[in-house]
C-alpha positions as CSV (number, residue, x, y, z in Angstrom):
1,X,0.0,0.0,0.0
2,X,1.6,2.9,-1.1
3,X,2.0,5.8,1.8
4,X,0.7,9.4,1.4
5,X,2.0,12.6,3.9
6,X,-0.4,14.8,3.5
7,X,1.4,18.3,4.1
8,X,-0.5,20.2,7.1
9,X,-0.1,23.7,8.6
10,X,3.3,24.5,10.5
11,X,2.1,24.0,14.3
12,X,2.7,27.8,14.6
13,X,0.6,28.8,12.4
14,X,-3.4,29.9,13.6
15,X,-4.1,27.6,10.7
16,X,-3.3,24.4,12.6
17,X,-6.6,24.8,14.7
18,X,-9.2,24.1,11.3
19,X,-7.7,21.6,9.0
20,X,-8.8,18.5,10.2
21,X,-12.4,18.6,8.7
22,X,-10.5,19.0,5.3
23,X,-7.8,16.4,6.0
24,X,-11.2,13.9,6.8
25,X,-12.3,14.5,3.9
26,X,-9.1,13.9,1.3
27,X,-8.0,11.1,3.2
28,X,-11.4,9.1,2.5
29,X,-11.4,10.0,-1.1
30,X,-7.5,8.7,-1.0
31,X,-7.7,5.7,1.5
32,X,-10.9,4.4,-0.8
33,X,-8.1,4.3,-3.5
34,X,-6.1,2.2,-1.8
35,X,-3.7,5.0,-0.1
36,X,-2.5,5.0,3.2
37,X,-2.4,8.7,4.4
38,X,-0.5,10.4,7.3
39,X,-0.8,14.4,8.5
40,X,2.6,15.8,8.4
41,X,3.8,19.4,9.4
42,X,4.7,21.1,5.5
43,X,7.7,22.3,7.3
44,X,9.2,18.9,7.9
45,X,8.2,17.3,4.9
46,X,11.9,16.7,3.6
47,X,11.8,13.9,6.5
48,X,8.6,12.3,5.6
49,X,9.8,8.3,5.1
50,X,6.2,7.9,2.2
51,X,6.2,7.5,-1.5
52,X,5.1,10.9,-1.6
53,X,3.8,14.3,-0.1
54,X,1.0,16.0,-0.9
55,X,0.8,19.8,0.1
56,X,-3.0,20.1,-0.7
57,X,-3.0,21.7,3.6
58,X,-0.3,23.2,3.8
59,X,-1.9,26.3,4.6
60,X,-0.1,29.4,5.6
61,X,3.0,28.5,3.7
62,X,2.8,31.9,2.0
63,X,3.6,33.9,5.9
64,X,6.6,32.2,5.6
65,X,8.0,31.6,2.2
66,X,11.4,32.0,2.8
67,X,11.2,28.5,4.6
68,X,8.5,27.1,2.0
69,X,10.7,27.3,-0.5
70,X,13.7,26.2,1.1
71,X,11.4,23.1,2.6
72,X,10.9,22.4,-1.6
73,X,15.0,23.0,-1.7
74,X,15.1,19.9,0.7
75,X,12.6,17.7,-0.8
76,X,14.6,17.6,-4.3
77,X,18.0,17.3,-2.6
78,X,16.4,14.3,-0.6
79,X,15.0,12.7,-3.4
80,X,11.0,13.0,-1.5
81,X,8.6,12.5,-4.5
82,X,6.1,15.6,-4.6
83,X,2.5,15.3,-6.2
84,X,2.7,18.3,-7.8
85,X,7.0,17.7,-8.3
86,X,8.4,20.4,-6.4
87,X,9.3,22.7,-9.4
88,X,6.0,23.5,-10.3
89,X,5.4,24.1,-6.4
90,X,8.1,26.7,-6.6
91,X,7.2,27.8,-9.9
92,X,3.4,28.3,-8.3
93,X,4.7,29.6,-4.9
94,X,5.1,33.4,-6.8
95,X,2.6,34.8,-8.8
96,X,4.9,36.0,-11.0
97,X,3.8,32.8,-12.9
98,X,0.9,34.8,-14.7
99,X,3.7,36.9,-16.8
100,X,5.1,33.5,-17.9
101,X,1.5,32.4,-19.0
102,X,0.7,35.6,-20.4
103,X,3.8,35.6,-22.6
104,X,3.0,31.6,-23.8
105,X,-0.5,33.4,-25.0
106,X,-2.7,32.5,-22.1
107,X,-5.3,35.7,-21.3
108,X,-4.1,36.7,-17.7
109,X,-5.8,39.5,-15.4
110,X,-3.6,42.9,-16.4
111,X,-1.1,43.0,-13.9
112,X,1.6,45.0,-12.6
113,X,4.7,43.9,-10.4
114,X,6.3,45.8,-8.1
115,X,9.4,44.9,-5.8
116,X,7.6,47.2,-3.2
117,X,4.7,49.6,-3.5
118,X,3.9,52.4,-2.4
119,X,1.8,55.9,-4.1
120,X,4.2,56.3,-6.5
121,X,3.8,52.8,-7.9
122,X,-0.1,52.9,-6.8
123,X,-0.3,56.2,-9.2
124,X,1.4,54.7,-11.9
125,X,-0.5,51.3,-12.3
126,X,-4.1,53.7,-11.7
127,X,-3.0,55.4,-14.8
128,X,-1.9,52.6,-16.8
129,X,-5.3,51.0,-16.0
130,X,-7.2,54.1,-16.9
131,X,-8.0,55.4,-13.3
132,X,-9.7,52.1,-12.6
133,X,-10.4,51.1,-9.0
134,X,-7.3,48.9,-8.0
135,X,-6.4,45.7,-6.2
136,X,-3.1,45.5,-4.4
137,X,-1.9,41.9,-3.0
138,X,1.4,40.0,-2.3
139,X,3.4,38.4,-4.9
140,X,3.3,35.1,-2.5
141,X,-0.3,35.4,-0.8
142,X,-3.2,32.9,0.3
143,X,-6.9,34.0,1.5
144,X,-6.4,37.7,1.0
145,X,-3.7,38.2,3.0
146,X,-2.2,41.9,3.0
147,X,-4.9,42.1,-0.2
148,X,-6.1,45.5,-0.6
149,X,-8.7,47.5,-2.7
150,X,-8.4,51.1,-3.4
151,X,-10.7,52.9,-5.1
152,X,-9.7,55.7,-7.8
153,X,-7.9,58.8,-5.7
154,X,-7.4,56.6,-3.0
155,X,-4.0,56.2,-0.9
156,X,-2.5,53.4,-0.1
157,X,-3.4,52.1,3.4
158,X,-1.5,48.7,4.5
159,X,-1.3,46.5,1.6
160,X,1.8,44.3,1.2
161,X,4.8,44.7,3.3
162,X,6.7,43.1,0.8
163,X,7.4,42.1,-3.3
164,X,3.3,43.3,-4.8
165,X,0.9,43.3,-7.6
166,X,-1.4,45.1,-8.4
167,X,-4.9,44.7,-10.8
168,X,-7.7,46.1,-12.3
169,X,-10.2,45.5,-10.1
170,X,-13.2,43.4,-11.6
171,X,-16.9,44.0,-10.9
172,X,-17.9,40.5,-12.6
173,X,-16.5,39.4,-9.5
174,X,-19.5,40.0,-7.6
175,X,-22.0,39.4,-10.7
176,X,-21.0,36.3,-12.5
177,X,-18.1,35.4,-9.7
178,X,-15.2,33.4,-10.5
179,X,-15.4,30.3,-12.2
180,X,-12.7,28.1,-10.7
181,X,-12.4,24.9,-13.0
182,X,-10.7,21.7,-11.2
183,X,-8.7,19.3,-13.2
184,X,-7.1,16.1,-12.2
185,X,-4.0,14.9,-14.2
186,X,-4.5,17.6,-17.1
187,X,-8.1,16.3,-17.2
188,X,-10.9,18.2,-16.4
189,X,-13.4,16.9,-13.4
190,X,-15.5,19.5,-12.1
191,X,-16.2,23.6,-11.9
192,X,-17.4,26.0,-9.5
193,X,-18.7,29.3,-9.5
194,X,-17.5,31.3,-6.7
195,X,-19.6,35.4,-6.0
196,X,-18.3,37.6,-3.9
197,X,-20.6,39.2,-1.4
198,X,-21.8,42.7,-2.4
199,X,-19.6,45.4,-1.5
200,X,-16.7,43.0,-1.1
201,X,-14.1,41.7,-3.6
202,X,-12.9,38.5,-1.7
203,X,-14.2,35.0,-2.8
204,X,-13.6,33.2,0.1
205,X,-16.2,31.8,2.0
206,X,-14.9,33.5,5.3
207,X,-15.4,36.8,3.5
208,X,-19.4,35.4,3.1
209,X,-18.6,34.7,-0.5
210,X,-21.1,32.2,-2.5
211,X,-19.9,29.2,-3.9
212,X,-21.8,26.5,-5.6
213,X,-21.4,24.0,-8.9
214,X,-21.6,25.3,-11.9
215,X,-21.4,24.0,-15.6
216,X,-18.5,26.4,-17.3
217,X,-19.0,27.6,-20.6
218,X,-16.4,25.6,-23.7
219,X,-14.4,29.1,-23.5
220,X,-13.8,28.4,-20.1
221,X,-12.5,24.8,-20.4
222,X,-10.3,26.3,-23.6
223,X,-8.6,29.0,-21.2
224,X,-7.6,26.2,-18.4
225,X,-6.4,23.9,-21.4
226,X,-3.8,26.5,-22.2
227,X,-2.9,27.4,-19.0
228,X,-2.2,23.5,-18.1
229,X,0.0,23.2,-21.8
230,X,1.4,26.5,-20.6
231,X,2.3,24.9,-17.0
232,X,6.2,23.8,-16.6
233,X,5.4,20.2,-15.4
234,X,3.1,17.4,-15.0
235,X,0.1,18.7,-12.6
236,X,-1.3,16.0,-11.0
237,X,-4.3,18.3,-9.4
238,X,-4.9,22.0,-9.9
239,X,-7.4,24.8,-9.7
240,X,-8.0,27.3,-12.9
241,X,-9.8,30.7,-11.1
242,X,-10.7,32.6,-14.3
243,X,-12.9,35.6,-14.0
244,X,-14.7,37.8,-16.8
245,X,-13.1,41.0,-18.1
246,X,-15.0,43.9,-19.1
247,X,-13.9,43.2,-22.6
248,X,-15.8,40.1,-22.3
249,X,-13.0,37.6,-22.2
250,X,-12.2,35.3,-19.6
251,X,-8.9,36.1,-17.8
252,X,-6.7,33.7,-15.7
253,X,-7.1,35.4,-11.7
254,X,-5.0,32.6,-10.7
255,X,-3.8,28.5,-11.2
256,X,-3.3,27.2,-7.9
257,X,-1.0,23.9,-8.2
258,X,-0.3,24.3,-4.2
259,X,-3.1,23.8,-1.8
260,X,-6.1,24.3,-4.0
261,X,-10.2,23.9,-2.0
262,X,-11.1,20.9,-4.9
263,X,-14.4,21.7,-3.9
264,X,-15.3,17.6,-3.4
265,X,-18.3,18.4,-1.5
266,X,-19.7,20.3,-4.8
267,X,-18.7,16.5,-7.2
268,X,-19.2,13.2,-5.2
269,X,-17.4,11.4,-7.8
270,X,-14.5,13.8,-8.1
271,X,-12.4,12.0,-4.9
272,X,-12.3,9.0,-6.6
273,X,-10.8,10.7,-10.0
274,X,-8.6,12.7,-7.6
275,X,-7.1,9.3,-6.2
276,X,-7.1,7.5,-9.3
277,X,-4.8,10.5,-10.6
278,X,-2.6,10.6,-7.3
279,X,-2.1,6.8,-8.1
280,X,-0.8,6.9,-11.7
281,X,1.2,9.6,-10.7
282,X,3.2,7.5,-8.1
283,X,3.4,5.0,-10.7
């Protein structure tokens, strides 16, 4: 029976108080596959003695990246097999990623990258983007963190303490939402729409988001396509958030190869493709 660490928040980290509901329900759709499955602290997954490691909770890894990607450092070095391999992971940990789809033709969300922001750098992406209300968010962020909106003449107040990007913000996000498409060894399994609340810009459920299955529209499934071709390794699961420009095109808001929601409780039969695709890839 092949062994499966499935990569947990660091015990630090306020995250290590809500993932076992989530680990329940992974571990059923994996252990009906045949998969033994252990929790494991993402920060000492270089140790884990399994086939492979799975970082689908390793939640709060971007609050200390530094050590994330040095954990990813020691897994190659050791020879620990990663499901997705840990060049993608690193590849995925900075979102930096959406210039490199953008320039292999994907449509991305217009963004900016800044080393650090600040007015200067606020007033300059407003401009490029035609005065448009802005988002502002980390480089390396999860669940909003240090994620900012700012609406036209407005300063900068918090925001990212570190490497930033900024965006257009969207209104479609709290019409038609984002459609987040799940895929399972480059194959597509299941879709769901996700609305923020009115007012708010955050899809999240914390942030009293709505999120429910949807069926996404061929355009949709053509975007994720070329953003998996466009992906620098075999992804063994991932999460394609696009969301609808006011052009009318679907852009890429984000592909999360790291510790994607797969949304199980939204397909029944998606664990059991999920497992089937963690097993050939340990083949």
């Amino acid at each position: 029976m092949a062994r499966i660490a499935l990569l947990t928040p660091a015990a630090h980290n306020p995250y290590v108080r809500i993932w076992g509901p989530a680990f329940d329900r992974l571990t059923a759709a994996l252990s009906g596959a045949g998969l033994e499955v252990v929790p494991m602290e993402w920060p000492k997954a270089a140790e884990a003695d399994v086939d492979a490691v799975l970082p689908l909770l390793a939640w709060g890894y971007h609050q200390d990246a530094a050590d994330w990607l040095a954990m990813l450092d020691a897994l190659e070095a050791r020879g620990v097999k990663a499901l997705n391999p840990a060049p993608v992971l690193r590849w995925n940990t900075t979102k930096t990623y959406l210039a490199d789809l953008e320039a292999a033709g994907v449509p991305v969300v217009p963004t900016v990258f800044a080393a650090r922001v600040d007015d200067a750098v606020v007033a300059s992406a407003r401009a490029g983007f035609g005065g448009a209300t802005l988002v502002v968010k980390p480089q390396v962020s999860g669940g909003s963190h240090e994620t900012v909106k700012l609406e036209p003449g407005e300063t900068l107040v918090g925001g990212p303490s570190g490497a930033a990007m900024i965006q257009p913000f969207l209104p479609s996000v709290s019409g038609e939402g984002e459609i987040s498409l799940l895929h399972f060894d480059g194959v597509f399994s299941h879709a769901v729409g996700k609305v923020a609340k009115a007012g708010d810009f955050r899809v999240q459920p914390q942030f009293g988001s709505t999120i429910g299955p949807i069926t996404p529209p061929p355009v949709a499934l053509d975007v994720a396509q070329a953003v998996l071709a466009a992906a620098p390794g075999r992804l063994t699961y991932c999460r394609v958030d696009l969301i609808r420009h006011p052009d009318g095109t679907l852009r890429v808001m984000e592909l999360e190869a790291i510790e994607p929601d797969l949304f199980l409780e939204h397909a029944p039969e998606a664990g059991a493709v999920f497992a089937a695709a963690v097993k050939r890839a340990l083949a």
